[in-house]
C-alpha positions as CSV (number, residue, x, y, z in Angstrom):
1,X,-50.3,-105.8,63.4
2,X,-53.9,-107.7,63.2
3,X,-54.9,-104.8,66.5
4,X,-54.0,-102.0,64.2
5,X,-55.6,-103.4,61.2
6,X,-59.0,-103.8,62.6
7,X,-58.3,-100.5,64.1
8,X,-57.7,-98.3,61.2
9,X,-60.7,-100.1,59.7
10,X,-63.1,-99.0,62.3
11,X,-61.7,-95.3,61.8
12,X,-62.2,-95.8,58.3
13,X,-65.7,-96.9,58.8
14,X,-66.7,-94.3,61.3
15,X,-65.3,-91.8,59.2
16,X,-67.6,-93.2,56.4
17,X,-70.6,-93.1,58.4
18,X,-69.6,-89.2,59.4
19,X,-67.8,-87.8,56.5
20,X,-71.6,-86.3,55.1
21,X,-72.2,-85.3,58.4
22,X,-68.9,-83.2,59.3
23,X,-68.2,-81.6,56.1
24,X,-72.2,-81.0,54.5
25,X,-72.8,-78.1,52.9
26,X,-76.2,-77.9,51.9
27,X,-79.1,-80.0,54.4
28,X,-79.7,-83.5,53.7
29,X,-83.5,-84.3,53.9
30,X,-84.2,-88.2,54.0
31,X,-87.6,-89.0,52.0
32,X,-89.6,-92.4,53.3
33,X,-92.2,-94.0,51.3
34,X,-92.8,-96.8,49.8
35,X,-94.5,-94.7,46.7
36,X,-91.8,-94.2,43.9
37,X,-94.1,-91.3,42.3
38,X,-94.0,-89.5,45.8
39,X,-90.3,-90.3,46.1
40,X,-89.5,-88.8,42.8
41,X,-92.2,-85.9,43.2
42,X,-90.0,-84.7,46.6
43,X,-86.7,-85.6,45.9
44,X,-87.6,-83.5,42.6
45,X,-88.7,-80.2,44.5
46,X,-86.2,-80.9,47.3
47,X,-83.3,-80.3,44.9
48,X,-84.5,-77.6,43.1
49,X,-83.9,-75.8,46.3
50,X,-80.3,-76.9,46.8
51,X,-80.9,-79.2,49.3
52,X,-79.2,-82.7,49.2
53,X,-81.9,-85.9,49.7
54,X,-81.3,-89.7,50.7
55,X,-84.5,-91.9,49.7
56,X,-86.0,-95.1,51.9
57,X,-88.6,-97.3,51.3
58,X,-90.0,-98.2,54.5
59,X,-89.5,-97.7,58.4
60,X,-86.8,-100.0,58.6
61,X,-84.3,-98.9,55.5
62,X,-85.2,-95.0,57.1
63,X,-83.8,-95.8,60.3
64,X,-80.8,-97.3,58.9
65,X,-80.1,-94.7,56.5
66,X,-81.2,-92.3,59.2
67,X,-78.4,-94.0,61.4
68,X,-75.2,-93.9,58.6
69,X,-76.1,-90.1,57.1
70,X,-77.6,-88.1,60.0
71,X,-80.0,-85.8,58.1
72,X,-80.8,-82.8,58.7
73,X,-84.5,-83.5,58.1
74,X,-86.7,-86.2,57.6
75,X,-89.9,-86.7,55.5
76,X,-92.0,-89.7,56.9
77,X,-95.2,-91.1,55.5
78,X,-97.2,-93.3,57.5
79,X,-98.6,-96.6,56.1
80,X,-95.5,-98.5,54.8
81,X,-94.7,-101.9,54.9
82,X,-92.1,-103.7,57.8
83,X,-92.2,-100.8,59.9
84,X,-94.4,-97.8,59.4
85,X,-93.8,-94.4,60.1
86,X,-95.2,-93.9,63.5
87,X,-93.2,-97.0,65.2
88,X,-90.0,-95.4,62.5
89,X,-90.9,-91.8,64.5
90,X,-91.2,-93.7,68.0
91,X,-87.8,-95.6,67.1
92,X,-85.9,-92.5,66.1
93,X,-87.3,-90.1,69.5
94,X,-85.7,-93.4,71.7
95,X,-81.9,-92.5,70.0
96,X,-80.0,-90.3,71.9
97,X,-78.1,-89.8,68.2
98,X,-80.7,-88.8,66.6
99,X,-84.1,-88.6,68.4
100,X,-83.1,-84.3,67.7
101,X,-84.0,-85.1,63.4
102,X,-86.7,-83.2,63.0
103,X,-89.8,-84.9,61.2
104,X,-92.2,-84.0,58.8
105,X,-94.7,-86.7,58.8
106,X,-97.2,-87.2,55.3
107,X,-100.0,-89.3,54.6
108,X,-103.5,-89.7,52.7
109,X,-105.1,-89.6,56.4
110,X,-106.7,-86.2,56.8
111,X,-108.7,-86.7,60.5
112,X,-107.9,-84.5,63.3
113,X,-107.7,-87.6,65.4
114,X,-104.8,-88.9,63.1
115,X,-103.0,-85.5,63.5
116,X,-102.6,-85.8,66.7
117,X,-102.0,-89.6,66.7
118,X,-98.6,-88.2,64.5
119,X,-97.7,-85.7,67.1
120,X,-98.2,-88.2,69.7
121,X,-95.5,-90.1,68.1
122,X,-92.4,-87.5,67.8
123,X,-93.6,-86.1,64.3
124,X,-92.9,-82.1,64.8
125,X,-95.5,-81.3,61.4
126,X,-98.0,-83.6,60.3
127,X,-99.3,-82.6,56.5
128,X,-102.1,-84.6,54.6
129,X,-101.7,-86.0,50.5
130,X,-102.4,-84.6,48.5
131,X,-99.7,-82.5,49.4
132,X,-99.4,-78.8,48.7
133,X,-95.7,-78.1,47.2
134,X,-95.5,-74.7,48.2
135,X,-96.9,-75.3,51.9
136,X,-94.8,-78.6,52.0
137,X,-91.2,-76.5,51.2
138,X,-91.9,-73.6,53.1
139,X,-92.1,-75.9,56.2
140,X,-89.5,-78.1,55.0
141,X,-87.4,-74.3,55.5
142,X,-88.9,-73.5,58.8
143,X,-88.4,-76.8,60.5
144,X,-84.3,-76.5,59.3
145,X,-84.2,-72.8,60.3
146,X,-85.9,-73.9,64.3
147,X,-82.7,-76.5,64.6
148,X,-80.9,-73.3,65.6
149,X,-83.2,-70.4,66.7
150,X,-83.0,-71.9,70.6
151,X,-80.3,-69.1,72.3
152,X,-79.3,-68.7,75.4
153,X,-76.5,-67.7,77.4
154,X,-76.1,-71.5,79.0
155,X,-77.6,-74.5,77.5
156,X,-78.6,-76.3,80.4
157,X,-81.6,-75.1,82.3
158,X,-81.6,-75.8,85.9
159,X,-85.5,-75.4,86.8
160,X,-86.2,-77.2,90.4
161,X,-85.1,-80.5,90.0
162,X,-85.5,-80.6,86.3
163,X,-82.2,-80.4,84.6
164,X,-82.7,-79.4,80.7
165,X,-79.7,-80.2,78.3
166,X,-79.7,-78.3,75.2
167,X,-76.6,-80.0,73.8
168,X,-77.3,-83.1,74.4
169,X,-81.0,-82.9,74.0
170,X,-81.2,-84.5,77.7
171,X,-84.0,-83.7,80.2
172,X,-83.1,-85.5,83.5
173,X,-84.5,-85.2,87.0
174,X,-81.8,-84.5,89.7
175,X,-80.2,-87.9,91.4
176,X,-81.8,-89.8,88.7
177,X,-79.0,-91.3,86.1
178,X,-81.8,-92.1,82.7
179,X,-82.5,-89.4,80.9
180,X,-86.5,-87.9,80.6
181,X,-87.3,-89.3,76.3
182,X,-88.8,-86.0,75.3
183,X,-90.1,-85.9,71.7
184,X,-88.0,-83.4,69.5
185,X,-90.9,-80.5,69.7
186,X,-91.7,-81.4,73.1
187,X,-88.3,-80.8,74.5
188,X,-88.1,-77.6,71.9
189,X,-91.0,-76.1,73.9
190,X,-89.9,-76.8,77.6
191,X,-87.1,-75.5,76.9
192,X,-88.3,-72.1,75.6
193,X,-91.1,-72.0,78.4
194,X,-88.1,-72.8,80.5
195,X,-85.4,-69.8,79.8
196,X,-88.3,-67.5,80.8
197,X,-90.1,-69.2,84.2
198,X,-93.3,-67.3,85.4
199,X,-94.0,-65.5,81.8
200,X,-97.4,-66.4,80.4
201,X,-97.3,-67.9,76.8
202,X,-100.3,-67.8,74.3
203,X,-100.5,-70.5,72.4
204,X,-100.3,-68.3,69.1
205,X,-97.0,-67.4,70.5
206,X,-95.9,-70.6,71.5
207,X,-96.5,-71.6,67.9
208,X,-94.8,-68.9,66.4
209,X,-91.9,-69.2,68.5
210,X,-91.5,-73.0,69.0
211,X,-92.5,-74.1,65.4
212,X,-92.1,-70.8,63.5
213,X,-94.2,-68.5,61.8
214,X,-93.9,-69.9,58.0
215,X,-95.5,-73.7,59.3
216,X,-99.4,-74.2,59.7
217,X,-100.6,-76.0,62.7
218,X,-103.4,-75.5,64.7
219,X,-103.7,-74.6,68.4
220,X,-104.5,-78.3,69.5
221,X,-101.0,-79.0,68.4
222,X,-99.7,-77.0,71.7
223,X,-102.3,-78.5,73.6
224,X,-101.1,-82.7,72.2
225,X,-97.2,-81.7,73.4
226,X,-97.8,-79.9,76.6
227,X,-100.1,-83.0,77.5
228,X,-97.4,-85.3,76.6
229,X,-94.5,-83.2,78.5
230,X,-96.8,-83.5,82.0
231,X,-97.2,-87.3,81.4
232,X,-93.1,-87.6,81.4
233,X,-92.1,-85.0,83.4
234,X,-94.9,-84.7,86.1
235,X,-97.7,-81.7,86.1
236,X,-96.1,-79.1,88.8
237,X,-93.7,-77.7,86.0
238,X,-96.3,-76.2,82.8
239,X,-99.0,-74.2,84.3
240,X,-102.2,-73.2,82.4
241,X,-103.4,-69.9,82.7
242,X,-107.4,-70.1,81.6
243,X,-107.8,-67.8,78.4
244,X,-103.9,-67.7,77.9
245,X,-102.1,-69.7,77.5
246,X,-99.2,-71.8,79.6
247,X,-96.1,-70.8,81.7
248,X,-93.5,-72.6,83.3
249,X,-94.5,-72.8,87.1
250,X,-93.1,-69.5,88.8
251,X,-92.7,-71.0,92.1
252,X,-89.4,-73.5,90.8
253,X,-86.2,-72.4,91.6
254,X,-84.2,-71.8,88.7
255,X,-80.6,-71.1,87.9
């Protein structure tokens, strides 16, 4: 009797901790940061367009919330106290549950430098305060709309000795048991370079494709994730064309 207890109370927990998940109807965003103003400001907006939002105060409470509600999206300032949002961004890229969440990372630093510090970290959009409403919902939309634009007729990508794992958000190397961490974007853009080997990709079209057509970032923003992909998965697999742009090597078997 005590076995079966404890065991429909770990159903009833689990289905707790999933119930938002499995039967959502609109996106849930979680909002970080420790500014109640902000907070209010985007939780505001947020439901105006129909979506449903979780708030957090801090690095810490996100990833715990991030871990019980699964959102569909998350809106991460930087400079918070206990954790802030690049470690919370570093934290969430190293769970296999929920390293695919895509981020939208805010703060009052405006330097180039500090963009790509963001992108370095996981963040898949990186917008400075003051923020612009209209700019920060339309890629709120386009970052929910790229969870599903990735097609193809098998999700897992054999290219050389790279395996890619759409469903499980896995790149492995053959014979090698640990998975590749890949950054949400980053693995998002091998594995569109990857369903086409040998095609030549400008980096307008890589932005387009990859991040979408409604979200402003700049060219360098290819550049800071293609970097990042050679450093974890080795150089021979992204080739740079000079003037172009970048293709997967043409060379690699793939199947």
């Amino acid at each position: 009797m005590y076995l079966y207890n404890l065991f429909c109370l770990i159903s009833t927990l689990k289905h707790k901790m999933n119930r938002s998940v499995s039967f959502r109807k609109q996106p849930l965003v979680l909002i970080v940061d420790d500014e109640p103003d902000i907070l209010d400001l985007l939780q505001y907006n947020l439901k105006k367009e129909k979506y449903d939002t979780i708030v957090a105060f801090d690095g810490l409470d996100a990833l715990e919330k991030a871990q019980v509600h699964r959102p569909d999206l998350i809106v991460m300032d930087i400079m918070m106290p206990r954790l802030d949002g690049l470690d919370a961004v570093k934290s969430l890229r190293q769970d296999v549950n929920l390293r695919a969440i895509p981020v939208l990372m805010l703060t009052a630093r405006g330097q180039e430098q500090d963009h790509v510090v963001g992108l370095d970290s996981g963040a898949d959009i990186y917008l400075s305060k003051p923020i612009s409403l209209p700019v920060f919902l339309s890629q709120v939309k386009a970052l929910l709309r790229s969870k599903g634009q990735f097609e193809s007729s098998s999700n897992t990508l054999i290219i050389g000795d790279l395996i890619i794992d759409k469903d499980r958000y896995e790149t492995r190397l053959k014979g090698v048991e640990a998975p590749i961490h890949l950054a949400r974007k980053e693995f998002d853009l091998l594995y569109f370079l990857a369903q086409k080997p040998g095609r030549v990709f400008s980096r307008q079209e890589l932005l387009d494709r990859v991040w979408g057509r409604d979200v402003y970032v700049v060219d360098r923003t290819v550049d800071v994730h293609i970097r990042k992909i050679r450093e974890k998965i080795g150089e021979r697999y992204i080739e740079t064309v000079k003037g172009v742009g970048y293709r997967l090597a043409s060379h690699l078997d793939a199947k």
